[in-house]
N, C-alpha and C positions, 0 to 999 in steps of 0.2 A: 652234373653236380654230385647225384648220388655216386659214382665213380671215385671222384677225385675225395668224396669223406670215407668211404670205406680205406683208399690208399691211406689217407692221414689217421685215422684211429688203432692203423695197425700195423705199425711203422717196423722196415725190414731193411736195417741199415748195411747187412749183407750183403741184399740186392745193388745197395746203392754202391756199396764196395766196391763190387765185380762189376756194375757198369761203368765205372769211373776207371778200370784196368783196362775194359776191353778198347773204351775209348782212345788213351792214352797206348796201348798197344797195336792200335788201326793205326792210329799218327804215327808209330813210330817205324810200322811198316810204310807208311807214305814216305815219309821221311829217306828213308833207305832206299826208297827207289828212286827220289830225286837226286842221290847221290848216286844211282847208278847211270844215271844219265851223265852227271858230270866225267865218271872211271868212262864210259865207252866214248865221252869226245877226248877223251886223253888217250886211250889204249883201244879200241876197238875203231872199225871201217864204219866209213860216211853213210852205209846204207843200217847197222847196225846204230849207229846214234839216231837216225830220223825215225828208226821202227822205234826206241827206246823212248823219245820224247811224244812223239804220237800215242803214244798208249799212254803214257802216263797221261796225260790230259784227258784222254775217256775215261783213265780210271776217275779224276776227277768228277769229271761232269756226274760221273754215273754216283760217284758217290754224293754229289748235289741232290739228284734228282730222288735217291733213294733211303740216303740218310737222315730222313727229318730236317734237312734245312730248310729256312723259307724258300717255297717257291710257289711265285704266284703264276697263273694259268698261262697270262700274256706274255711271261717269261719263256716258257717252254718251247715254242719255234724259233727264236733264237738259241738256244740250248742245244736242242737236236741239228741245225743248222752248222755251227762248232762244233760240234761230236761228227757230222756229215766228211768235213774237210778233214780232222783228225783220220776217220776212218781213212779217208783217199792218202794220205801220206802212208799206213800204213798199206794200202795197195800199191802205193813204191814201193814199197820195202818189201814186199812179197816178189813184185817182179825183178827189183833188184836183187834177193836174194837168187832166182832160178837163173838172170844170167850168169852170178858168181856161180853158179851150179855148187851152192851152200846148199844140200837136198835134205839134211835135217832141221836147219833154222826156217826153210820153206816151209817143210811139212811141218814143223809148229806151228809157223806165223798161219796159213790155212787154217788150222786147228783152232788157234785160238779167235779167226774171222768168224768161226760158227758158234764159235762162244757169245760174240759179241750181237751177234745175230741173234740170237737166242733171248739175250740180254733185253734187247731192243724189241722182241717181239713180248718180253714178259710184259716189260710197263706202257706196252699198248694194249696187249688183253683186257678186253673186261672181266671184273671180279667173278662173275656167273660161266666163266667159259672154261668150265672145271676139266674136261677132260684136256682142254690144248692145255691148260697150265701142267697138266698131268704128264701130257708128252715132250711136252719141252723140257720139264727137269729130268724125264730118262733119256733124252737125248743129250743134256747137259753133263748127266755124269759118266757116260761112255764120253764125251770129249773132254772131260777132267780129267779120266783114268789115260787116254790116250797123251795126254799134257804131263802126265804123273812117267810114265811110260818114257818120254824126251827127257824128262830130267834124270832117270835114272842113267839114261845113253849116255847124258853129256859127266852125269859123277863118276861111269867107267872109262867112258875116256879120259879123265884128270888122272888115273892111274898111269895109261899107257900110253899115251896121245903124246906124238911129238911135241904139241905145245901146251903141257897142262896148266898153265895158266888162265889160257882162253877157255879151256873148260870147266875149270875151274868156277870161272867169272860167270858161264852162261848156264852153271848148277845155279850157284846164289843168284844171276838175275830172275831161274825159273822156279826157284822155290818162291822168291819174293812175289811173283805177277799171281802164283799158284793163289798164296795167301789170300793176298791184297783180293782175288776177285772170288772169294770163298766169302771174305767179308761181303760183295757188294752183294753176292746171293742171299747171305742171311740179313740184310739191310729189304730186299727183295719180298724174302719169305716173314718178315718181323719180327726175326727172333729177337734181333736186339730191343727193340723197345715193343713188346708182345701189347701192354696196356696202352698205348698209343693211338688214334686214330692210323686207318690209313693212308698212303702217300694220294690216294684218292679222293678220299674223303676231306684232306688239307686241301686238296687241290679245290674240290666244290667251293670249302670254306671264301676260300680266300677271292676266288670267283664271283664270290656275292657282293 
């Protein structure tokens, strides 16, 4: 209670501004990548739409699980359960990309499975387990910088690349995934809502 009167007596409608942007600017990243799912069943290969709609759905769940929505405890194994099989579709797309011997969308898709790896070992850490959280976000941003790294590949190929369209397509779809899970780490780390309990702490709540 003392919390929520210090917020009310000193009101910083700023703040309120720039969360209501950032919200509206998550969605609008969401938004564009479920349109990128519809551009790759129109223009892109069978293994490139099933990587594209598998991910999107993790980015989903993760933003369920990490963006202050309700979620109550009992929920959570079915949660991870759907994130389980999303992830195995993209392990399709991994080994269909190595039979097309596509050896850059490979080594992304790898790239971005340790991300997710990553991801999933964050919001099972416990809050006291400082140094692994420590180690996981420097292993997180050496495979951001490597993810940063593929996208600049695929914007030099749009110069030269006999087909710069598709390069084109797989700058903007790696900028967009780049974004969208930048968000789900600061959703992660609490930047976005810093005065909020944590995704833990809800979780206890709602447990009782």
């Amino acid at each position: 209670m003392a919390r929520v009167t210090a917020e009310t007596s000193k009101p910083r409608p700023r703040r309120g501004f720039v969360r209501s942007g950032w919200v509206v600017g998550k969605w609008i990243i969401y938004a564009l990548l479920a349109g990128d799912v519809v551009l790759y069943s129109l223009y892109g290969r069978l293994t490139e739409l099933i990587d594209t709609a598998a991910w999107l759905v993790l980015l989903m769940l993760f933003e369920w699980e990490t963006g202050g929505w309700p979620l109550r405890a009992r929920w959570i194994p079915a949660l991870h359960g759907v994130r389980l099989l999303a992830s195995v579709a993209v392990v399709v797309a991994v080994v269909g990309y190595a039979l097309e011997r596509v050896w850059l969308d490979f080594f992304n898709e790898t790239t971005w499975l340790g991300v997710i790896a990553l991801l999933e070992l964050e919001v099972r850490l416990p809050p006291d387990a400082v140094r692994m959280h420590r180690i996981r976000r420097a292993i997180a941003i050496v495979l951001y910088l490597a993810l940063v790294g593929f996208l600049v590949n695929w914007a030099v190929m749009g110069f030269g690349d006999e087909n710069p369209q598709a390069a084109w397509l797989d700058t903007w779809d790696a900028l967009l995934w780049l974004i969208a899970f930048v968000v789900i780490e600061l959703n992660v780390f609490g930047v976005r809502d810093a005065g909020k309990p944590s995704r833990r702490a809800r979780l206890a709540d709602d447990s009782r």
